[in-house]
C-alpha positions in Angstrom: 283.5 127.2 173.6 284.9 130.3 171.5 286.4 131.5 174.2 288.4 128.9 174.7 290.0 128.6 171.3 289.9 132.1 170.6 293.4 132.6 170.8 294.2 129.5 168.0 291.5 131.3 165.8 293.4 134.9 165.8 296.6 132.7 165.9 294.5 131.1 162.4 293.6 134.7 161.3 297.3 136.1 161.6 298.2 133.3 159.5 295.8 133.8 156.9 296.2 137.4 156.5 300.3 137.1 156.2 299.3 134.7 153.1 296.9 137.0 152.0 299.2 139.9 152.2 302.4 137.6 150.3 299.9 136.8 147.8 298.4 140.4 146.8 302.1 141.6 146.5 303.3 139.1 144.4 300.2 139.5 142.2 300.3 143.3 141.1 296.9 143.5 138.9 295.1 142.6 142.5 297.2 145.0 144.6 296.1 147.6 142.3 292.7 147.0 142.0 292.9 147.1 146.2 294.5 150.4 145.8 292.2 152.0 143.4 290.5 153.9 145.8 292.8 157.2 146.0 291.6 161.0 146.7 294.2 163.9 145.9 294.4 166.7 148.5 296.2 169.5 149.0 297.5 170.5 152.1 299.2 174.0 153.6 300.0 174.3 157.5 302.9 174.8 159.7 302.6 170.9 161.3 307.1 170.6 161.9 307.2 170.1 157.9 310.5 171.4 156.2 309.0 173.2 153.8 306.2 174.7 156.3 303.8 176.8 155.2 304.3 175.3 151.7 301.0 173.4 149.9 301.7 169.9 149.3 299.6 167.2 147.3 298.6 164.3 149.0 297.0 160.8 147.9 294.9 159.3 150.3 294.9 155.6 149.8 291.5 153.9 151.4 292.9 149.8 152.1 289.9 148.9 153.7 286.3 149.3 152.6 283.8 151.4 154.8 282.3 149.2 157.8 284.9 146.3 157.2 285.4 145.4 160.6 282.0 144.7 162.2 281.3 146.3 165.3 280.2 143.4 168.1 276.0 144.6 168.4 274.5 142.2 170.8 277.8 140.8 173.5 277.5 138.2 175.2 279.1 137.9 178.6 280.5 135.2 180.5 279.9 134.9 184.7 283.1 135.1 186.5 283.3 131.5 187.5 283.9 130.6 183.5 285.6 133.3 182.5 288.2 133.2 185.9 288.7 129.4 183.9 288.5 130.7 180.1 290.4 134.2 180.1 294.1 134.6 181.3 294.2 136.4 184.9 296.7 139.0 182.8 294.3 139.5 180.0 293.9 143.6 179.8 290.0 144.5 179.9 288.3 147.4 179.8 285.3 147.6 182.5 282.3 150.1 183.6 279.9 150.4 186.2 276.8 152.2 185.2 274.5 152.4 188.2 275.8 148.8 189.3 274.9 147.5 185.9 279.2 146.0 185.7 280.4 144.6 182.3 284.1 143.6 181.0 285.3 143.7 177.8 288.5 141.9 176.7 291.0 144.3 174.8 292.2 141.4 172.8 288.9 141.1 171.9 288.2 144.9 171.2 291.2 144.8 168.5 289.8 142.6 166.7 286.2 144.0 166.6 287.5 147.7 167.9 283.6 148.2 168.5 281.6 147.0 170.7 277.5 148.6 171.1 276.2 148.1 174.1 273.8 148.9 176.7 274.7 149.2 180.7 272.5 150.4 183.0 269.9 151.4 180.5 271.7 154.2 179.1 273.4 152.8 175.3 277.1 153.3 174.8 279.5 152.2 172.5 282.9 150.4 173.7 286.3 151.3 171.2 289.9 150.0 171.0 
């Protein structure tokens, strides 16, 4: 049943971020307090910067808190039949055989979730976007 509506619900998502996103700007004191979480580093190397070779001080700026996008632990897969009537024919996947153990994962579903743990022919393996 999510399936089916999944693409209203990111449609929803997309939505609610841009609002989020209008609002933080327009209210400074929360931007900041999102951006609060800086590291200085200095850095020296010859990476096709004009002055190469030359330190320079970065700020690293963390938006997102560590494990803010959960991973997908326990997947649950659809048999072709429904998912031939759920998923578009065009949808990009992302599929493995491990010892004819066969599992497909939807890209449009990795980016939201960008990990999926998994385990395919007994052996455990994790599944990134």
């Amino acid at each position: 049943m999510i399936a089916k509506y999944s693409t209203y619900i990111f449609i929803a998502g997309v939505v609610g971020f841009g609002v989020f996103v209008v609002w933080s700007l327009s209210n400074s004191s929360f931007l900041a307090g999102i951006l609060r979480n800086t590291d200085n580093i200095t850095v020296t190397g010859t990476n096709g910067a004009s002055n190469s070779g030359q330190p320079r001080d970065l700020e690293l700026v963390t938006l997102l808190p560590f494990d803010a996008i959960r991973s997908i632990e326990s997947p649950v897969f659809l048999d072709r039949t429904t998912a031939d009537q759920l998923y578009d024919p065009d949808e990009l996947v992302l599929g493995i055989d491990i010892d004819g153990d066969r599992r497909v994962y939807s890209v449009p579903l990795l980016s939201r979730h960008e990990v999926v743990n998994d385990v395919v022919g007994g052996k455990p393996i994790a599944v990134t976007w």
